[in-house]
N, C-alpha and C positions, 0 to 999 in steps of 0.2 A: 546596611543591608546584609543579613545572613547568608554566610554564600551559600549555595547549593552542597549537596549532599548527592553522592553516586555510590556506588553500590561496585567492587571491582573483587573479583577472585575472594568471594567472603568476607569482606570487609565494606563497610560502609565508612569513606570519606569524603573531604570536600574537592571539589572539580579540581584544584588548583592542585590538588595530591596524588590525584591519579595518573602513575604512568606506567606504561605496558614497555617491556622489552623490545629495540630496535627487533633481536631475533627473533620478535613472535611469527608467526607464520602469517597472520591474517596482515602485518605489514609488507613481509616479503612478497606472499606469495595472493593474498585475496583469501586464503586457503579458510574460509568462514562462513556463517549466515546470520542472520538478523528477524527482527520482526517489530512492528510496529501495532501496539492496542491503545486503542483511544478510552479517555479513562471519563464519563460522563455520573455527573455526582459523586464521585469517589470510588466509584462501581467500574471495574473493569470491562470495557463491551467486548463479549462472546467470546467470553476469555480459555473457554477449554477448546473452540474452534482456533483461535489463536495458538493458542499451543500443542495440536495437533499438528500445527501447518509447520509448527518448529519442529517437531518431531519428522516429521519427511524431509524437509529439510537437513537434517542431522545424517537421518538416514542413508538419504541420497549421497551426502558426502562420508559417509561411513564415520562419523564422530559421535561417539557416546552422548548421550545424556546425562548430564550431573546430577540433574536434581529432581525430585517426584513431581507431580503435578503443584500438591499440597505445598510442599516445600516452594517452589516458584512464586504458588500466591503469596503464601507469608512474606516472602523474599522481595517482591516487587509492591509491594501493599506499604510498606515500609518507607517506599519512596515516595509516596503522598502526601501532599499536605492536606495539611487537617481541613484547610477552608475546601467545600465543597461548590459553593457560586460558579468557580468556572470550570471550565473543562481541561483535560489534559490529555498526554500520550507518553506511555512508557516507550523509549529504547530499549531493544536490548540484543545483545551480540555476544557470541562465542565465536571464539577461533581454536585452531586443532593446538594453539600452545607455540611456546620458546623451544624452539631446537637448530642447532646444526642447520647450515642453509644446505637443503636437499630435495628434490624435487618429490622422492618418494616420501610415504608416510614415517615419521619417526616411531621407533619401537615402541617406547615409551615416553611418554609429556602429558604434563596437567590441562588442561583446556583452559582458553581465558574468557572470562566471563565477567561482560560488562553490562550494565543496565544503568537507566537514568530516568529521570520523569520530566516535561517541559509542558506549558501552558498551551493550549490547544488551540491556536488562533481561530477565529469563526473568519468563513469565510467573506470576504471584499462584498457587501450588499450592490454595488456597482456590478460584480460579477454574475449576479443575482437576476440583478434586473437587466439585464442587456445580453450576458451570454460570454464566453469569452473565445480568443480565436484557435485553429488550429490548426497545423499542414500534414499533408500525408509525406513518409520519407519510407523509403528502403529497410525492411528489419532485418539487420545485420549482424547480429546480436547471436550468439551459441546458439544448442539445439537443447537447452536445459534450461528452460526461463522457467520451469513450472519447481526451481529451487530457488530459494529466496538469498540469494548469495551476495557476500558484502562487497563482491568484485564488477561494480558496476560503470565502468569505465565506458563500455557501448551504449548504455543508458543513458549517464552525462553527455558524450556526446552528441547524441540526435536529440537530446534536450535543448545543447544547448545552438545546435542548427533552427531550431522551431525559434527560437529564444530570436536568437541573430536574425528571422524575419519576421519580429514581431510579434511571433505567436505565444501562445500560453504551453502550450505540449504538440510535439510528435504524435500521429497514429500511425501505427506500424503496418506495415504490406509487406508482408509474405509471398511468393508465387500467386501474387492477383488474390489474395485473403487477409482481412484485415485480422491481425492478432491483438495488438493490444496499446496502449499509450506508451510510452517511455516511462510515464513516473503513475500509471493509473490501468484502472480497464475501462472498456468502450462498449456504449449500448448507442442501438440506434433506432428511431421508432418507423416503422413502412406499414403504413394503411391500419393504422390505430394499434399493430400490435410490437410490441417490446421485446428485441433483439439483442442477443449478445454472445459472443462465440464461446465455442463449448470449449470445456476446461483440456487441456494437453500439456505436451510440453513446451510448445511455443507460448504460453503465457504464465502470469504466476496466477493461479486462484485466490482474487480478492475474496477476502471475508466478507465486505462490504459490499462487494459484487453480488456473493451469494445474497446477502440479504438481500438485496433489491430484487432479486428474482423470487424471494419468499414473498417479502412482503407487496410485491405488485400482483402477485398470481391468489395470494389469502385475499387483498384486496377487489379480486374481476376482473384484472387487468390482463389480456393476452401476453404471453411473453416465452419466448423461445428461445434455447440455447443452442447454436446452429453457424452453419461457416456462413461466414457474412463477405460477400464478394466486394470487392474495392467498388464496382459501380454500385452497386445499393448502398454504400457509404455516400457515395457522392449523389446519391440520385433522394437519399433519405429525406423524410418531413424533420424529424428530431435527429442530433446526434448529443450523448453525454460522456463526458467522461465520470468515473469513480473510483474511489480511493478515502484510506483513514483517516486524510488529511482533508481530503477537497471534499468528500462525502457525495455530493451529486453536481456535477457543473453544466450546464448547457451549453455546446458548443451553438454559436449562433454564424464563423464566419469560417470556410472550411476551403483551405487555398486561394483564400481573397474573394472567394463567393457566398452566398447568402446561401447559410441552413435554413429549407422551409421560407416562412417569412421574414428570415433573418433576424426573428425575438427570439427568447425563451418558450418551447410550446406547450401547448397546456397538457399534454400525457405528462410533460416535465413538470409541470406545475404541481399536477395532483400527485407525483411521485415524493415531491419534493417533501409537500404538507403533511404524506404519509409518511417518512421516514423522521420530520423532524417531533411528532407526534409519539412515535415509537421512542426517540431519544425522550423526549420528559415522562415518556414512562419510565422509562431508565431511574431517571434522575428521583421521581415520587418513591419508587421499591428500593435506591438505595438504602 
């Protein structure tokens, strides 16, 4: 088997080659951001919103950008394999660089810039058809979740508290306001219309998130971006989580009680059909 291919500091080699300096910052310190695009057909999905979202991210932590738009696609396009059948998702990560261990910014250092590509697992059909579980915990978490930051230690955390009873994810509460999953964002559906809290900094702005509020409102669909109070989470017909990875999941069991009917419900359903429709468009224009 060919081993994989990465992409580090200008250099494209094999996983087994790439190593970063113990002094980088982003090991010391977190001192970094990331992002995650799912790659369908070979076609990177909403790949200039993806990279906007790097760019505030950068911003926010005051770290240059190395590279143009242009230059990134080149640069990450590369990491592809040729077979298009299945789906994938590029990593990719910078940190502010090797320096001196110091809390402040170093004068000068190169940024470390890593990217990779992995096979896009489709989601558990089990998950699918049944729904998967989920608990409400504490968000505990800074006052900067709307930066995509590789220092996610509060994240794992209440991951893996959900994890430890069983659940599939954490939804997070705020002062009595749901913010967001631990590993996703959260919609919830109350008397046929589609709910999801408005973008700040208590969450990060899913891409995928946005989509679904395009693509359910081009659709007919009611849908509103709006503070969503812990009891209308608890009190909801539908609750979903989404994300690059999970794309739409139906929570069906929500602190050991039954969402709605306790199936997948049907605003989920037609959401579902509409968004995986939208993907083999994807896949036909690559």
């Amino acid at each position: 088997m060919t081993e994989q291919t990465v992409f580090l500091n200008g250099d494209y080699v094999p996983i087994s080659k790439a190593k970063v300096s113990v002094l980088d910052r982003g090991f010391i310190f977190g001192d970094g951001v990331y992002e995650v695009i799912p790659v369908y057909g070979g076609k990177l999905f909403r790949f200039e919103e993806h990279m906007q979202r790097l760019q505030d991210s950068l911003d926010a932590i005051r770290l240059s950008n190395p590279y143009t738009l242009d230059e990134w696609q080149n640069l990450l396009s590369r990491l592809l394999p040729e077979e298009k059948q299945f789906d994938h998702s590029i990593y990719l990560q910078l940190t502010r660089g090797v320096a001196p261990r110091d809390h402040s910014f170093p004068v000068e250092t190169q940024p470390t810039v890593f990217a990779m590509a992995n096979r896009l697992p489709r989601p558990d059909p089990i998950w699918l058809k049944q729904g998967v579980e989920a608990v409400t915990l504490q968000d505990n978490r800074w006052l900067h979740c709307n930066i995509k930051s590789i220092a996610l230690l509060a994240n794992v955390l209440l991951r893996q508290q959900a994890m430890d009873q069983q659940a599939m994810e954490a939804i997070l509460i705020r002062d009595s306001v749901v913010t967001e999953g631990a590993a996703s964002n959260v919609f919830i559906v109350q008397n046929g219309t589609v709910k999801t809290p408005v973008k700040d900094h208590h969450l990060l702005p899913g891409i995928t998130r946005d989509l679904i509020v395009e693509l359910a409102r081009d659709n007919g669909l009611a849908c509103e971006e709006c503070q969503i109070p812990e009891s209308a989470l608890l009190e909801a017909d539908e609750v979903w989580l989404s994300s690059s990875t999970k794309e739409i999941l139906p929570v069906t069991l929500l602190n050991q009680q039954p969402v709605g009917t306790g199936k997948p419900g049907p605003i989920w359903q037609k959401m579902y059909t509409i968004f995986q429709e939208y993907k083999d468009g994807l896949r036909q224009s690559a």
